[in-house]
C-alpha positions as CSV (number, residue, x, y, z in Angstrom):
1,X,124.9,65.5,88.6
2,X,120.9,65.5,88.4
3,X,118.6,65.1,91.8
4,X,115.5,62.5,91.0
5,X,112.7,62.8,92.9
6,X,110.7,59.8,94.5
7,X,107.2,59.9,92.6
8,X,106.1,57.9,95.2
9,X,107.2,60.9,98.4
10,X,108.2,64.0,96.6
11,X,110.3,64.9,99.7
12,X,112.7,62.1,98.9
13,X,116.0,62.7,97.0
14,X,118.5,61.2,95.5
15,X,121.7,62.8,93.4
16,X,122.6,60.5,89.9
17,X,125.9,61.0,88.1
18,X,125.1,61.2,84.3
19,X,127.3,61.8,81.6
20,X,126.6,65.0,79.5
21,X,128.0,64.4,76.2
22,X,126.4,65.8,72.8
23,X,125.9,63.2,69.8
24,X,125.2,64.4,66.9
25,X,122.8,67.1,66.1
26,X,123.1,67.6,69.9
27,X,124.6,69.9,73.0
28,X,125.1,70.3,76.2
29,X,124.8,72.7,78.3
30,X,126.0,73.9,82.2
31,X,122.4,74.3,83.7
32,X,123.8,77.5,85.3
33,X,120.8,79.0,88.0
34,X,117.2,77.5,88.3
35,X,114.1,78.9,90.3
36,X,112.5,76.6,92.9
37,X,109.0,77.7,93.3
38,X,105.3,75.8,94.5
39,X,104.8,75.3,90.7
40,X,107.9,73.1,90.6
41,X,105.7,70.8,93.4
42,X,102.7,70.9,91.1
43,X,104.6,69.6,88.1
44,X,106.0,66.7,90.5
45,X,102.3,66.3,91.9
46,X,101.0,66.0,88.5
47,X,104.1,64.3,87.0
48,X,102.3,61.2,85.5
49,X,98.8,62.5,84.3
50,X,100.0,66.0,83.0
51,X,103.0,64.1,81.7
52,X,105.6,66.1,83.6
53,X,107.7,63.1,84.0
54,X,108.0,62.9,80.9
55,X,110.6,65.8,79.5
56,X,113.6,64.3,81.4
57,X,114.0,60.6,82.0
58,X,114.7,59.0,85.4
59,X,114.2,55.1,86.0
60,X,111.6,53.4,87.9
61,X,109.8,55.0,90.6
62,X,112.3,58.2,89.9
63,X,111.3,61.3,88.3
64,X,113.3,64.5,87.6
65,X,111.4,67.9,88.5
66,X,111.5,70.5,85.5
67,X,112.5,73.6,86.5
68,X,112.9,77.3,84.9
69,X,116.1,78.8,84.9
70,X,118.9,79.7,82.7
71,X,121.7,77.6,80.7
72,X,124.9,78.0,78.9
73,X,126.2,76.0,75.8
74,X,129.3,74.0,77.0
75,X,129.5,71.8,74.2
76,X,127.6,71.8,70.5
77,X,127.5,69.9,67.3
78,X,124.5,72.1,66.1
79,X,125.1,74.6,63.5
80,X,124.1,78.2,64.7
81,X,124.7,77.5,68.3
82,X,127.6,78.3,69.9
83,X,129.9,77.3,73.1
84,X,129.1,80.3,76.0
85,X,125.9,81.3,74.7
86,X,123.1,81.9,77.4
87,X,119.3,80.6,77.0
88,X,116.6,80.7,79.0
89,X,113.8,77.6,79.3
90,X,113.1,74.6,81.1
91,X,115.7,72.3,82.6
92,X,116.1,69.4,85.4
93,X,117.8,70.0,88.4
94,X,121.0,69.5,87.9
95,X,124.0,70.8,86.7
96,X,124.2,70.0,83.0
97,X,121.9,68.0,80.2
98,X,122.4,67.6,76.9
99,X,119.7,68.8,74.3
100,X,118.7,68.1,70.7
101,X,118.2,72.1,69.1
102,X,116.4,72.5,66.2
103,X,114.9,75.4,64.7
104,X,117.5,78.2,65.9
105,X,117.3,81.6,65.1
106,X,117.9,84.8,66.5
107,X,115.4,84.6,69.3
108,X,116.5,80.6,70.5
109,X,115.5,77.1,69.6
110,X,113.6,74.2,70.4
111,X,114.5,70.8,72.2
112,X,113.9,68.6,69.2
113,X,114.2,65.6,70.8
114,X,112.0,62.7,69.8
115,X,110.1,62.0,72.8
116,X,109.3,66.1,73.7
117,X,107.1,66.2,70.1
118,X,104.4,64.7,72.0
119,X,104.7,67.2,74.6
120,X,103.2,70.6,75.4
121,X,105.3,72.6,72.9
122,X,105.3,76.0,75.4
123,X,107.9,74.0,76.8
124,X,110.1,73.0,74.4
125,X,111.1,76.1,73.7
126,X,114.3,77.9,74.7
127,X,115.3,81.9,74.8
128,X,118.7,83.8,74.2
129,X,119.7,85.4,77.6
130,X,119.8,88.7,75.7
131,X,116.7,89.0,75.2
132,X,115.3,89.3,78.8
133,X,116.4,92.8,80.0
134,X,116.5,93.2,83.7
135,X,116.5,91.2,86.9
136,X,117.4,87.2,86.0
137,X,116.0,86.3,89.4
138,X,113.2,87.6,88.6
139,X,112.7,86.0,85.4
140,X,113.6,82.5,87.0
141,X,110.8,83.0,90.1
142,X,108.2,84.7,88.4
143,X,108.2,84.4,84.4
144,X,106.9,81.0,83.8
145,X,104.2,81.1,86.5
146,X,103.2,85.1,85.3
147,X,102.5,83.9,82.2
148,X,100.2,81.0,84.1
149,X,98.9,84.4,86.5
150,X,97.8,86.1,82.9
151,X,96.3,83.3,81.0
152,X,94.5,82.5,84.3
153,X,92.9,86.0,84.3
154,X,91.5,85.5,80.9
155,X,89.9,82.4,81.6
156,X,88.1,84.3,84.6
157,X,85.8,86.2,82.7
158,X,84.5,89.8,82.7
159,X,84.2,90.3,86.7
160,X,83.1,90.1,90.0
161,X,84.3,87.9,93.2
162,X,87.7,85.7,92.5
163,X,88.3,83.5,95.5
164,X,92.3,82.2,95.3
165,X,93.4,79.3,97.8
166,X,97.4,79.2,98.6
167,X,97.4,83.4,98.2
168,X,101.0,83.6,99.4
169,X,101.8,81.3,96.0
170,X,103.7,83.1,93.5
171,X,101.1,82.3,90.8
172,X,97.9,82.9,93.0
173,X,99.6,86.5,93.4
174,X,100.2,87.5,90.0
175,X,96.2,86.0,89.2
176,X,95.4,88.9,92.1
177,X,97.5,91.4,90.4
178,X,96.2,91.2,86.6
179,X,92.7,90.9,88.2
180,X,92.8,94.0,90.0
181,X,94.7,95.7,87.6
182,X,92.3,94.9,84.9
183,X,89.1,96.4,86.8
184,X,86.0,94.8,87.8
185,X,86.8,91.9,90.3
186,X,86.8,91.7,94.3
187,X,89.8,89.4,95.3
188,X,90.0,87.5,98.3
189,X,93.0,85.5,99.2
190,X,92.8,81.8,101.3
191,X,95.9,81.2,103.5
192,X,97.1,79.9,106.3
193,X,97.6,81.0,109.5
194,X,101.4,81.0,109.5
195,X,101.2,82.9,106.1
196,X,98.3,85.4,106.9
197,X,100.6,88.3,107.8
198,X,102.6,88.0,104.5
199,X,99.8,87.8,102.2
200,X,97.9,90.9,103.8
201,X,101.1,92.8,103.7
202,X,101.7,92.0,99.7
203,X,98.6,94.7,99.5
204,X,97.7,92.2,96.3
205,X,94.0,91.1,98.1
206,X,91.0,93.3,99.1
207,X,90.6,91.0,101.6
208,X,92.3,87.8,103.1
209,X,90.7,85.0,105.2
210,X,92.0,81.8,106.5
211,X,91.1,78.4,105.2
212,X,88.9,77.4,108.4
213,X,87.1,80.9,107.6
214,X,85.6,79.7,104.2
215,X,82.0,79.3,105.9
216,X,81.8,82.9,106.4
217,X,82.6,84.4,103.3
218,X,80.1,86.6,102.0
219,X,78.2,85.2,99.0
220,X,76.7,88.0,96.6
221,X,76.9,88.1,92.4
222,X,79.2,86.3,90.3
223,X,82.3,83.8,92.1
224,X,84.8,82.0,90.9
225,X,87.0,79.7,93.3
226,X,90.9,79.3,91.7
227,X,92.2,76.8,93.6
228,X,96.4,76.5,93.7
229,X,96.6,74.3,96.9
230,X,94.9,71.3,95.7
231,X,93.3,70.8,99.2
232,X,90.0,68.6,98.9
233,X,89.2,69.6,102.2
234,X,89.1,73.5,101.3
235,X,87.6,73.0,97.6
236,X,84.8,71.4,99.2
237,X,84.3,73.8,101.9
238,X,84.1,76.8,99.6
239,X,82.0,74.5,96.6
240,X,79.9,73.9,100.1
241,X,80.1,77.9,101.0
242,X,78.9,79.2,96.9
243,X,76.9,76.3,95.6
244,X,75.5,77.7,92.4
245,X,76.9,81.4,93.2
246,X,80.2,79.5,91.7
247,X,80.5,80.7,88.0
248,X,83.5,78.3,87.4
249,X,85.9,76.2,89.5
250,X,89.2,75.8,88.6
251,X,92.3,73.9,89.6
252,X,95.9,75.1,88.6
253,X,98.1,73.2,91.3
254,X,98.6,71.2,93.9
255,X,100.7,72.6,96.4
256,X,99.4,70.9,99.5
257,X,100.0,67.8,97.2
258,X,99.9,65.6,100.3
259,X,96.2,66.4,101.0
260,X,94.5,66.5,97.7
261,X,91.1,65.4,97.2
262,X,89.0,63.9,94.5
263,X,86.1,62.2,94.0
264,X,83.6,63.3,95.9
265,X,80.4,65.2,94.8
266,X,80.5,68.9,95.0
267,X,77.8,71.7,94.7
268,X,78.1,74.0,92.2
269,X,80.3,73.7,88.9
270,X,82.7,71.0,88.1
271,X,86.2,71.7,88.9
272,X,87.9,72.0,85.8
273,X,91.8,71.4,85.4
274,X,93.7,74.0,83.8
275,X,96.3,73.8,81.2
276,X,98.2,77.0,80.3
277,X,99.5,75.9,77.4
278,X,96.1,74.5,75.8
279,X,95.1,78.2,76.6
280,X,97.9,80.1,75.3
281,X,97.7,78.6,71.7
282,X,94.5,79.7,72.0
283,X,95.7,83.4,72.3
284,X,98.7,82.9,70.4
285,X,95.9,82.3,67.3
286,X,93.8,85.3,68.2
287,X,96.2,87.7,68.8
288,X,99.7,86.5,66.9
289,X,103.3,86.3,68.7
290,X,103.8,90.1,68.9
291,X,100.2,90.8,70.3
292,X,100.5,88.1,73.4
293,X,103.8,89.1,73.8
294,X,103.3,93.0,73.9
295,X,100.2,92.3,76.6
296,X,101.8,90.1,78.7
297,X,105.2,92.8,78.6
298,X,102.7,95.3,80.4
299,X,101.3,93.0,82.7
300,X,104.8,91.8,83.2
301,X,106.1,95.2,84.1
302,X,103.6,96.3,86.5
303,X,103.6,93.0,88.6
304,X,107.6,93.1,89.1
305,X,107.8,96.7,90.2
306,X,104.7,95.3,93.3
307,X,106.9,92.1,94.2
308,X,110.4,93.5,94.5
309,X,109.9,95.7,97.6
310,X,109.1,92.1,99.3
311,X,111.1,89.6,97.8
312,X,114.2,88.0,99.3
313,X,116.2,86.4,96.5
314,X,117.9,83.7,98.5
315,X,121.2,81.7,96.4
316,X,121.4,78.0,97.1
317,X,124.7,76.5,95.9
318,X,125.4,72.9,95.8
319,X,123.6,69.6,95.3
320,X,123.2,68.8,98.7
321,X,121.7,72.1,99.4
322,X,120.0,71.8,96.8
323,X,118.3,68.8,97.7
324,X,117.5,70.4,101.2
325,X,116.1,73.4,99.5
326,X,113.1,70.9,97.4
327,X,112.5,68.3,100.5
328,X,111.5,72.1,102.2
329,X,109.2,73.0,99.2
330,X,107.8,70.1,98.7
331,X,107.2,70.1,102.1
332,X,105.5,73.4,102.3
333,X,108.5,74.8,104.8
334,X,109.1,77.8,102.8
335,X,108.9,81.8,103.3
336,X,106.8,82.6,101.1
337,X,108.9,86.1,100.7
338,X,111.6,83.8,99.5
339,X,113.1,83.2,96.3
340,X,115.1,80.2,96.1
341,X,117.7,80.5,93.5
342,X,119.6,77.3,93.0
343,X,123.1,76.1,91.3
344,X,123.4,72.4,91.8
């Protein structure tokens, strides 16, 4: 069973029967437990330009959501993987697919399947279970978009005033935490009003203002705006609010995917889309596999021990539920204290 998602209202549904049964060189696999987060919204949101569409197949005006979870072999005609083993990676929502491993060793594989060559290879790849001590939930929820929340604090620069629409996002909150952690930078969060008291509580902000409040921010040394909601309306009113103050602009998602804005002439720098994984080859060729992965273990550490006095891992079982569970993300009717954990 996988849902498909209508590229044309992302809060539509329906569940497809599909067979999973490995061909050669292929094999399947019981998508056991997968995360639904905001980021799951932006990759529907951004499904045809980013190519998201792309990694599983659904017909016509149908597209399957990725999401990040864990899997286990059912079924293999691949030498070196074996029935019951566990992997982390990207997966549809649904309760099995069949993959095309290459390249396994002791730390996973990769989906070689013809058509994911031409995509973003970050997300090809696929982890043993074993290898990711501690919490699954917390690997599922938080993991993929951490790894967004560090490459993002990079890409800020040396310091001064980070402005982060949709603060109550997971990915906005890790961006707060490697910012402070790292030194230098004044963070104010953008929510709304039905999420204010959760983001001030998360303690991640040094300050928190609603999205009607952008006029009366104060303006002073060096700005950047990180924008995760994908609101026009609010990019403007900030672009409006630091005109040339803005030292960059930059757009990760799209979580008020409904409202989004383009087109129209801004103050200030460009908004520039960013692409984690264009940015983490980057890294990957400065600093080597065991550098990137050694800083983002400690960045990794310190943001799970802030989240878990908060978070409510909440277990969705069942298609129908699970179906329920993305109409209410995609519809922004979430608790943002929630982690929805799902088994279709």
């Amino acid at each position: 069973m996988i849902i498909e998602v209508s590229r044309d209202d992302l809060r539509v549904t329906r569940a497809v029967e599909r067979p999973a049964e490995p061909g050669p060189g292929q094999a399947a696999f019981a998508v056991e437990r997968f995360a639904l987060t905001s980021n799951n919204v932006t990759y529907a949101a951004h499904g045809v330009d980013m190519r998201y569409w792309d990694f599983f197949s659904a017909p016509g005006e149908w597209g399957v959501v990725p999401v990040w979870g864990f899997g286990r072999v059912t079924a293999s005609n691949v030498e070196g993987l074996e029935i019951g083993e566990r992997f982390y990676g990207y997966w549809p929502m649904a309760d099995a697919v069949v993959l095309t491993p290459v390249k396994v060793t002791r730390r996973g594989f990769v989906d070689g399947a013809a058509h994911r060559s031409e995509l973003a290879a970050v997300y090809n790849g696929y982890g043993r279970a074993t290898d990711l001590p501690g919490d699954e939930a917390l690997h599922m929820l938080f993991r993929p978009l951490y790894v967004t929340s560090f490459l993002l604090d990079l890409a800020c620069g040396d310091g001064g005033t980070a402005v982060l629409s949709s603060a109550s996002s997971k990915t906005a909150m890790g961006l707060a935490h490697a910012l402070k952690a790292r030194g230098g930078w004044t963070v104010i969060g953008l929510t709304s009003e039905r999420n204010l008291g959760f983001v001030e509580a998360t303690g991640l902000y040094d300050s928190v203002a609603l999205y009607d409040e952008v006029d009366g921010l104060k303006v002073a040394g060096r700005n950047v705006y990180v924008d995760f909601a994908g609101d026009g309306a609010v990019r403007a009113a900030v672009h409006n609010r630091f005109a040339d103050a803005l030292a960059s602009s930059i757009v990760v998602g799209d979580t008020h995917w409904e409202v989004s804005g383009a087109g129209q002439p801004l103050p200030g720098p460009r908004p520039e889309f960013f692409f984690a994984p264009t940015i983490m080859a980057e890294r990957l060729a400065e600093w080597g596999q065991a550098g990137f992965d050694e800083r983002l273990a400690v960045g990794w550490q310190g943001f799970t021990a802030a989240v878990a006095p908060w978070l409510r891992v909440v277990a969705v079982e069942g298609v129908e539920a699970a179906r329920a569970s993305w109409t209410r993300m995609a519809s922004g009717d979430v608790d943002p204290a929630e982690g929805l954990v799902v088994r279709v």
